[in-house]
C-alpha positions as CSV (number, residue, x, y, z in Angstrom):
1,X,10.3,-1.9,-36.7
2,X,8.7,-4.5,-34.3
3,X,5.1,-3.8,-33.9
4,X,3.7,-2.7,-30.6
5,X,1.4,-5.0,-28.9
6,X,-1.1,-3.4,-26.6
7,X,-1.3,-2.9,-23.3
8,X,-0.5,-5.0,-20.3
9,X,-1.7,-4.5,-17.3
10,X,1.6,-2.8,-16.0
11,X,3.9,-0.2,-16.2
12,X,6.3,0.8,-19.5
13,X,8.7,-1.4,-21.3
14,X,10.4,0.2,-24.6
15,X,10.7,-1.6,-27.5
16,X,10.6,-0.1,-30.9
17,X,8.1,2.0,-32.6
18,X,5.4,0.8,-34.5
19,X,2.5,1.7,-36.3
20,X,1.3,-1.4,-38.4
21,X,-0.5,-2.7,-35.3
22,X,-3.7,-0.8,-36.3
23,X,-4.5,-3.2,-39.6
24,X,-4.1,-6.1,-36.8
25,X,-6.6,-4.6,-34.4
26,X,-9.1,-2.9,-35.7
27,X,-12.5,-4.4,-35.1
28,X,-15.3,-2.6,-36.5
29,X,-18.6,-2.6,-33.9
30,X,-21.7,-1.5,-33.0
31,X,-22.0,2.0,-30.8
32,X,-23.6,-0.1,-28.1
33,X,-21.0,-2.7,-28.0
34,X,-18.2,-2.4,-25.3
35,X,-14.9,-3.9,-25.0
36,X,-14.0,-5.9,-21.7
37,X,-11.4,-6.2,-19.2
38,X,-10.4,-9.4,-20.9
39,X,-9.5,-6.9,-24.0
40,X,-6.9,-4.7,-22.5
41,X,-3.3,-4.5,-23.2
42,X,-2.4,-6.3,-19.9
43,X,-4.5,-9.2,-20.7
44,X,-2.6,-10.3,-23.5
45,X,0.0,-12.5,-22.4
46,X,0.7,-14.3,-25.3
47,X,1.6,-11.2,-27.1
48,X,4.5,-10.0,-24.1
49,X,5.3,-12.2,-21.4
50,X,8.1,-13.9,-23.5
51,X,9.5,-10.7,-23.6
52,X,9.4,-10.4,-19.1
53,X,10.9,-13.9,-19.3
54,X,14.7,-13.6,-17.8
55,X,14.4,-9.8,-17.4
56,X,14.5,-7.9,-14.4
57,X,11.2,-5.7,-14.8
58,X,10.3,-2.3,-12.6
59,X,6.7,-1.5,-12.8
60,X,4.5,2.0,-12.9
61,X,1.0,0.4,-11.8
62,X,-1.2,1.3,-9.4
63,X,-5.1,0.0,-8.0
64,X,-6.2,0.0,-12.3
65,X,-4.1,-2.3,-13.0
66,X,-6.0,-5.5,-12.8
67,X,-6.8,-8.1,-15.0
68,X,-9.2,-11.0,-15.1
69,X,-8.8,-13.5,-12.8
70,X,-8.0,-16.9,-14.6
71,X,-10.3,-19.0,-12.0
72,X,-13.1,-16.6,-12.4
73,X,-13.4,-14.1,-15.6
74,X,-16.3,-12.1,-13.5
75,X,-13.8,-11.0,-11.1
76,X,-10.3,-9.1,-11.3
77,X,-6.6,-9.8,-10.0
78,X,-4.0,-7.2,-9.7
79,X,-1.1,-7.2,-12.6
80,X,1.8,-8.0,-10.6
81,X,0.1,-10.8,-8.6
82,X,-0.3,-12.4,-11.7
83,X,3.2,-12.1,-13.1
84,X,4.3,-13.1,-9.9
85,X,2.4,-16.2,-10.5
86,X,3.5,-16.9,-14.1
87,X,7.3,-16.5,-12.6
88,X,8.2,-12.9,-14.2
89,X,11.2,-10.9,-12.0
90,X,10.1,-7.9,-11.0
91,X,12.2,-6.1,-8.7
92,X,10.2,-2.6,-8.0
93,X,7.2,-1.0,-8.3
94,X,7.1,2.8,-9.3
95,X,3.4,4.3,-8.6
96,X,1.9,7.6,-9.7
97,X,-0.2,10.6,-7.9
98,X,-2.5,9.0,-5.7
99,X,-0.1,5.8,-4.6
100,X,-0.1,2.6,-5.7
101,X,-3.4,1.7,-4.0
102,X,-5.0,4.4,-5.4
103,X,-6.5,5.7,-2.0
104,X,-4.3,9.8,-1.9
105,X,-6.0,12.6,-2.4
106,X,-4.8,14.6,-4.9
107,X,-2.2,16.5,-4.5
108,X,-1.2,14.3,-1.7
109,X,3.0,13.9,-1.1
110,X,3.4,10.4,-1.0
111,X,6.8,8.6,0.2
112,X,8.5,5.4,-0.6
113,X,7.5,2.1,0.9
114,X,7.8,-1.7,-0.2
115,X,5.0,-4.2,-0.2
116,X,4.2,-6.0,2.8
117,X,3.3,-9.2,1.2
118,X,5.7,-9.2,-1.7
119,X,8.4,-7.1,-0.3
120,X,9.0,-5.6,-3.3
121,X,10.0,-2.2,-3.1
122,X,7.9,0.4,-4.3
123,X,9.2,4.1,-5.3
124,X,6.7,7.3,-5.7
125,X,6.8,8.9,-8.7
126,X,4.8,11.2,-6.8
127,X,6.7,12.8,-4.0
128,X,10.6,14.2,-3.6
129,X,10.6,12.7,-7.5
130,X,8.3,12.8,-10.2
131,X,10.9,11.4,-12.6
132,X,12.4,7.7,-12.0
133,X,15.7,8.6,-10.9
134,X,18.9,5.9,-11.3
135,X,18.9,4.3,-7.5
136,X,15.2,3.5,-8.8
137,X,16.2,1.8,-12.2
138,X,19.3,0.2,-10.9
139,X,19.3,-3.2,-12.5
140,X,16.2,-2.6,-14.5
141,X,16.1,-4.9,-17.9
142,X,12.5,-3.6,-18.4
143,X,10.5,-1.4,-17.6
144,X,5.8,-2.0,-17.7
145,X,3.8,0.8,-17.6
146,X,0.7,-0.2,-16.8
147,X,-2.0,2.8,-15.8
148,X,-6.1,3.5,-16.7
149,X,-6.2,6.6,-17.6
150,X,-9.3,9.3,-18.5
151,X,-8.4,11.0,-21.7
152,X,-7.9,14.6,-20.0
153,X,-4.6,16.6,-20.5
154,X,-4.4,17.5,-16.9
155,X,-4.6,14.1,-15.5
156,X,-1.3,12.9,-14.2
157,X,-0.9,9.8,-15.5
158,X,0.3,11.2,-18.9
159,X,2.9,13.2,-17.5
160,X,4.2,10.3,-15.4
161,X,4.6,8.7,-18.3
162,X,6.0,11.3,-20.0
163,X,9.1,10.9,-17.1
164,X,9.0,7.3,-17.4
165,X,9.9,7.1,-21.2
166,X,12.5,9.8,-20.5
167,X,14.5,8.6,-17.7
168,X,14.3,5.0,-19.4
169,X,15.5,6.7,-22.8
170,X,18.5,8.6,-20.9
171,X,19.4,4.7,-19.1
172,X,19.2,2.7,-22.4
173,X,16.2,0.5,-20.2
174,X,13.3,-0.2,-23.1
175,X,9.8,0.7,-22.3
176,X,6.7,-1.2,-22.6
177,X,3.2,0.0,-22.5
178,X,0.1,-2.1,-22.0
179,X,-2.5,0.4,-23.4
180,X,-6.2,0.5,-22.0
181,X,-9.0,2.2,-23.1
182,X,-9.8,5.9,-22.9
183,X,-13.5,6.1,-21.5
184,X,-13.7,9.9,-23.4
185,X,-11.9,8.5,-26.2
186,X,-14.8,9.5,-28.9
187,X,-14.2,13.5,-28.0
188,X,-11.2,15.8,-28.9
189,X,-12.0,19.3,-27.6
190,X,-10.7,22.0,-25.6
191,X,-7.9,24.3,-26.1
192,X,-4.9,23.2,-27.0
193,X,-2.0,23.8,-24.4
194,X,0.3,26.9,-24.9
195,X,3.9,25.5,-23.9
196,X,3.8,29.2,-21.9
197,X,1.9,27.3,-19.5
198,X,3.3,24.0,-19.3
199,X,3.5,22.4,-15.9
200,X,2.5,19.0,-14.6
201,X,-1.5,19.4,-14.9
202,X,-0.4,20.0,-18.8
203,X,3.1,19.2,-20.7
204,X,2.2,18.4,-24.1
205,X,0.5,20.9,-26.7
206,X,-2.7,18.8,-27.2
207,X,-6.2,19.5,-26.2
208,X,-8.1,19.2,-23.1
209,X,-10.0,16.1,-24.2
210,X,-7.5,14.7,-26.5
211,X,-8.9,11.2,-28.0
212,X,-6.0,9.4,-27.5
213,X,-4.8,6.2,-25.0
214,X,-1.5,6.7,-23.1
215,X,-0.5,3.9,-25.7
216,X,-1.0,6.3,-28.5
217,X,0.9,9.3,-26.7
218,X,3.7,7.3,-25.9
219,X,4.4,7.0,-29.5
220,X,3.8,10.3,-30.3
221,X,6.0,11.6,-27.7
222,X,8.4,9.7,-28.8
223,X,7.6,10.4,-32.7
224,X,7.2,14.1,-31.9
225,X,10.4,14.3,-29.9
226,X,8.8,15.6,-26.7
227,X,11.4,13.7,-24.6
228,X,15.1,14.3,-24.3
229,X,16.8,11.6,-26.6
230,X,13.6,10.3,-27.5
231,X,14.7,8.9,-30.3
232,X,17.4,6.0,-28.5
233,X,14.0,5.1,-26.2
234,X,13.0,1.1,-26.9
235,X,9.1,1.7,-26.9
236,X,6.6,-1.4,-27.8
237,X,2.9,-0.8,-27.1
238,X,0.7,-4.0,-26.2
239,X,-2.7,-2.9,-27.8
240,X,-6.3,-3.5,-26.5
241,X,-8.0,-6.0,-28.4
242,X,-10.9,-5.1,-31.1
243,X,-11.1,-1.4,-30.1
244,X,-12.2,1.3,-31.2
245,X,-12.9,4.8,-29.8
246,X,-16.6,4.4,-29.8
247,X,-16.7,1.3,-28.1
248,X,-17.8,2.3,-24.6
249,X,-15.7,1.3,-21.6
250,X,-17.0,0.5,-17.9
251,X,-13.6,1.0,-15.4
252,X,-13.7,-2.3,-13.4
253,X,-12.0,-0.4,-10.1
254,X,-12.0,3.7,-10.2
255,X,-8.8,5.2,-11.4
256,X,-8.4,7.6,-8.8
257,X,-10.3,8.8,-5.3
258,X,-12.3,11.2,-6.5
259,X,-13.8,9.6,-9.8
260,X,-16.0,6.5,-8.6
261,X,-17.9,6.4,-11.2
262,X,-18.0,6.2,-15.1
263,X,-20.4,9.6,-14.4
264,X,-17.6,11.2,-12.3
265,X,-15.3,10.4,-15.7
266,X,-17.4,12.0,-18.2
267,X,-17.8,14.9,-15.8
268,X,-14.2,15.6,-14.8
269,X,-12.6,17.3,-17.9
270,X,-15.5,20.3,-17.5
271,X,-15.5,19.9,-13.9
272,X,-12.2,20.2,-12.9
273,X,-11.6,23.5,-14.4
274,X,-13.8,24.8,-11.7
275,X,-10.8,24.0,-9.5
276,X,-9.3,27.4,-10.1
277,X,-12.5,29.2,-8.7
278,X,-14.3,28.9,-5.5
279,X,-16.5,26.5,-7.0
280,X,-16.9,23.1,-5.5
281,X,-16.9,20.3,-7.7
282,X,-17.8,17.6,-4.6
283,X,-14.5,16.8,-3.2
284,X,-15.2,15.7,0.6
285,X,-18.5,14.9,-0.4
286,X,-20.2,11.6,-1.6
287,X,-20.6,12.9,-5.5
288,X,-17.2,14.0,-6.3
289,X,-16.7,15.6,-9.9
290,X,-20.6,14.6,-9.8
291,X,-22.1,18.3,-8.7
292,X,-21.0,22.3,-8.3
293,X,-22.3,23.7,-5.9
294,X,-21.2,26.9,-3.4
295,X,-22.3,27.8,0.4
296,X,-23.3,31.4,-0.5
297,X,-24.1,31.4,-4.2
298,X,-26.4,29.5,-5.3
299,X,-25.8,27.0,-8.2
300,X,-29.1,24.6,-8.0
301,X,-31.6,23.8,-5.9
302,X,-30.3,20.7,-3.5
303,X,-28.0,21.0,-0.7
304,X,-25.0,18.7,0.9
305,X,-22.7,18.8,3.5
306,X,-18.5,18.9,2.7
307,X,-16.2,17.5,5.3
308,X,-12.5,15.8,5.0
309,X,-12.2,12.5,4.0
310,X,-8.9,10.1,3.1
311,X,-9.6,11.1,-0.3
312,X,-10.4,14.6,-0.2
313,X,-7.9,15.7,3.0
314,X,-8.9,19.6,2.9
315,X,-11.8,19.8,0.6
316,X,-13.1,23.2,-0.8
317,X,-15.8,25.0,2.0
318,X,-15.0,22.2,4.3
319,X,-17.7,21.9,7.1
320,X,-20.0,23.9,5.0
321,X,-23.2,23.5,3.2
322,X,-23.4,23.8,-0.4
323,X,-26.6,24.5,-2.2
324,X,-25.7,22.4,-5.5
325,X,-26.7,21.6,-9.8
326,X,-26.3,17.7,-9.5
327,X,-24.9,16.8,-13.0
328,X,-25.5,13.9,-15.3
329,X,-23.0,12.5,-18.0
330,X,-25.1,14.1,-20.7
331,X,-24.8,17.7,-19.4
332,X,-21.0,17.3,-20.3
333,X,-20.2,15.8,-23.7
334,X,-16.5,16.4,-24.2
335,X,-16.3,19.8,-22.5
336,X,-19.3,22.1,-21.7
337,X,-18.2,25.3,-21.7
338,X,-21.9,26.6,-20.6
339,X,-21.2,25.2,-17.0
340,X,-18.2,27.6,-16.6
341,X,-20.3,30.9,-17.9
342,X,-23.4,30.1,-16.2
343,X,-21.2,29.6,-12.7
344,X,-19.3,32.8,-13.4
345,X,-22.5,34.6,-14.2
346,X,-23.8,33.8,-11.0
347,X,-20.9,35.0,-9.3
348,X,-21.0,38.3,-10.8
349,X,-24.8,39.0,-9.7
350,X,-23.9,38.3,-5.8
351,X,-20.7,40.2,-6.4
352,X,-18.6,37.1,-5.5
353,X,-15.2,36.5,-6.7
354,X,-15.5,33.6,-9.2
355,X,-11.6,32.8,-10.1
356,X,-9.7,32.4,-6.7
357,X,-6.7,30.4,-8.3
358,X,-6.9,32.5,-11.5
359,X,-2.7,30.8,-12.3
360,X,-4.1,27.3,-11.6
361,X,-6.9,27.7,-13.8
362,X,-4.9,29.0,-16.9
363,X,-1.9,26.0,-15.7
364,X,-5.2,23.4,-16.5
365,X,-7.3,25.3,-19.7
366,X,-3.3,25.6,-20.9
367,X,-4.2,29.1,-22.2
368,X,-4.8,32.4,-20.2
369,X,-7.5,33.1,-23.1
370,X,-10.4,31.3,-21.5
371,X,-10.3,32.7,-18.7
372,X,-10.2,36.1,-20.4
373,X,-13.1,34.8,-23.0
374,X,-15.7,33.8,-19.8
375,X,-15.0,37.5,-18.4
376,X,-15.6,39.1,-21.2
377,X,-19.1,37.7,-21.9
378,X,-18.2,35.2,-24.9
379,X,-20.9,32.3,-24.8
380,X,-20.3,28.7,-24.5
381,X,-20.4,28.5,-28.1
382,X,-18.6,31.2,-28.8
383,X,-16.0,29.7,-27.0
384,X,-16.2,26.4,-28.1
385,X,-15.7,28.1,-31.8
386,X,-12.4,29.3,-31.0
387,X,-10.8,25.9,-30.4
388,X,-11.7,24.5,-33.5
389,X,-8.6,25.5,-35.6
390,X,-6.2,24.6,-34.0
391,X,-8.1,21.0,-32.9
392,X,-8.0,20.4,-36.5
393,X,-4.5,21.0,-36.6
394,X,-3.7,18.2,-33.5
395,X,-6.1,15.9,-35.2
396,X,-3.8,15.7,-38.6
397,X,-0.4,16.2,-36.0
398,X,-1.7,12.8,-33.9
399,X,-2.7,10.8,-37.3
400,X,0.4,8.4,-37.4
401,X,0.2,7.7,-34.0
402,X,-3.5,6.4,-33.7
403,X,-4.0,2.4,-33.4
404,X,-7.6,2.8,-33.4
């Protein structure tokens, strides 16, 4: 087995499946000491771009995947403008939900283009297709998945990734991850997905918050068989350097629209539940995934105003104003449960209907139950109680596939 090598910057190239790499990189620190963008999978080169070197390489990046600028460590370069540089082939781009600048909505269709600069041609993996079809890995040696993800189950990346490794197992193309750190890497909580209610918010029967990078799912998708022929996929993870899960993480360029913050990513797994009711969570507003908030019902004390934006096309209550609870990172550590009853609580007293997308709200809790649990009463820690069985059970399923 060739050990993987953490992340690049870019999207997936297979190689084969390894789990030595965590005696090489573990690197014991202090709480309050982070790891930098110069750590990350992607800024590695010594460790993979031998392996680019005479290949023809397709790439799933999008705005996150930057890494330091050579000239100038303070600032950041995209990926591919750097392999570019250093001479490596690559022949398409494939980007996720919210394009390859990062600047859709969610939600948002988004078509085919090619690069104006580069005119390299890049495909959506988030449109007509969310799975790499054959015109889009025609002549692809290779292919570098490169994408900062949050941690959270219903966050798209992961199940781009998911498509990635299996169209590139079903072509015989190998896959290659450049891994990057999980900014809620330290929690594991939530329920754990019911298969019953698999879509693409959730595909994988793992927890909300799950602890894990997109390096360390790709080998246990693989390991765990979740992908048709999983087991002829080429899969080598390039690992971030002297990480660990408690080692805090500041995202040098937001991973998506409506998180522009490292606040907005602690927030999100609790928040975004709240999807699936008439709650707003700040889209079209300038504290997205930072506050909830309703025009009638009211959550907190403050007020703001909602109206579309690039990044939030149709927002929740557009044109209306909200009387908000602004929210700090502390008043969600892994996921709150206390937010949802409180909210739902509220609801009841004015005689307002709380869950207005009741499927969509079981599609991203991966379980009918909580919703069931918040309407019959059961307290935050009740609820919170429930998962804990079967997040012990996921923590020994995902042990040979941690590297940190």
């Amino acid at each position: 087995m060739r050990t993987p090598i953490k992340t690049l910057r870019l999207p997936a190239i297979a190689l084969t499946l390894v789990l030595l790499l965590q005696l090489v990189f573990t690197g014991v620190a202090s709480g309050n000491e982070r790891v930098t963008l110069q750590d990350v999978g992607a800024a590695q080169f010594p460790r993979y771009l031998s392996q680019l070197k005479g290949k023809k390489v397709a790439m799933v990046v999008n705005q996150s995947a930057v890494v330091p600028d050579s000239e100038n460590a303070e600032e950041y370069v995209h990926l591919v403008d750097t392999l570019l540089n250093k001479q490596v082939n690559i022949i398409s781009i494939m980007s996720p939900e919210h394009g390859f600048r990062g600047d859709k909505g969610a939600g948002v269709t988004i078509s085919d283009e090619r690069d104006p600069i580069t005119h390299i041609p890049i495909y959506s993996l988030y449109g007509h297709n969310k799975k790499p079809t054959s015109a889009m890995l025609k002549n692809v040696d290779l292919i570098v998945f490169d994408l900062q993800d949050v941690g959270v189950r219903f966050y798209t990346y992961l199940s781009t990734l998911h498509y990635v490794m299996e169209a590139a197992a079903e072509h015989d193309i190998p896959v290659m991850v450049l891994d990057r750190p999980n900014p809620n890497g330290q929690y594991v909580d939530g329920p754990v997905l019911d298969l019953n209610y698999r879509s693409f918010v959730g595909m994988h029967p793992i927890p909300v918050l799950h602890g894990m990078t997109l390096g360390e799912l790709a080998l246990m998708i693989k390991g765990e068989g979740w992908i048709e022929n999983a087991d002829q996929l080429q899969l080598t993870i390039i690992p971030v350097r002297h990480y660990h899960k408690q080692k805090a993480y500041r995202l040098p360029v937001p991973p998506s629209p409506n998180l522009p913050n490292d606040t907005a990513v602690s927030l999100y797994p609790t928040l975004c539940l709240f999807e699936g009711t008439d709650v707003s969570i700040g889209r079209g507003t300038p504290l997205p995934f930072q506050i909830i908030g309703h025009p009638d019902v009211a959550l907190g004390k403050d007020t703001i105003n909602v109206s579309s934006s690039t990044a939030a096309l149709n927002p929740k209550h557009n044109n209306a104003t909200l009387r908000i609870q602004k929210l700090s990172a502390e008043d969600a550590l892994g996921l709150s449960p206390t937010w949802w009853v409180r909210s739902y609580n509220a609801f009841q007293q004015t005689h307002t209907p709380f869950f207005t997308r009741p499927q969509f709200f079981d599609k991203l809790a991966g379980t009918s139950l909580l919703r069931q649990q918040i309407k019959d009463g059961f307290t935050g820690e009740q609820i919170k109680a429930s998962w804990q069985a079967d997040l012990a059970a996921f923590k020994k399923q995902r042990a040979p596939y941690l590297l940190y």
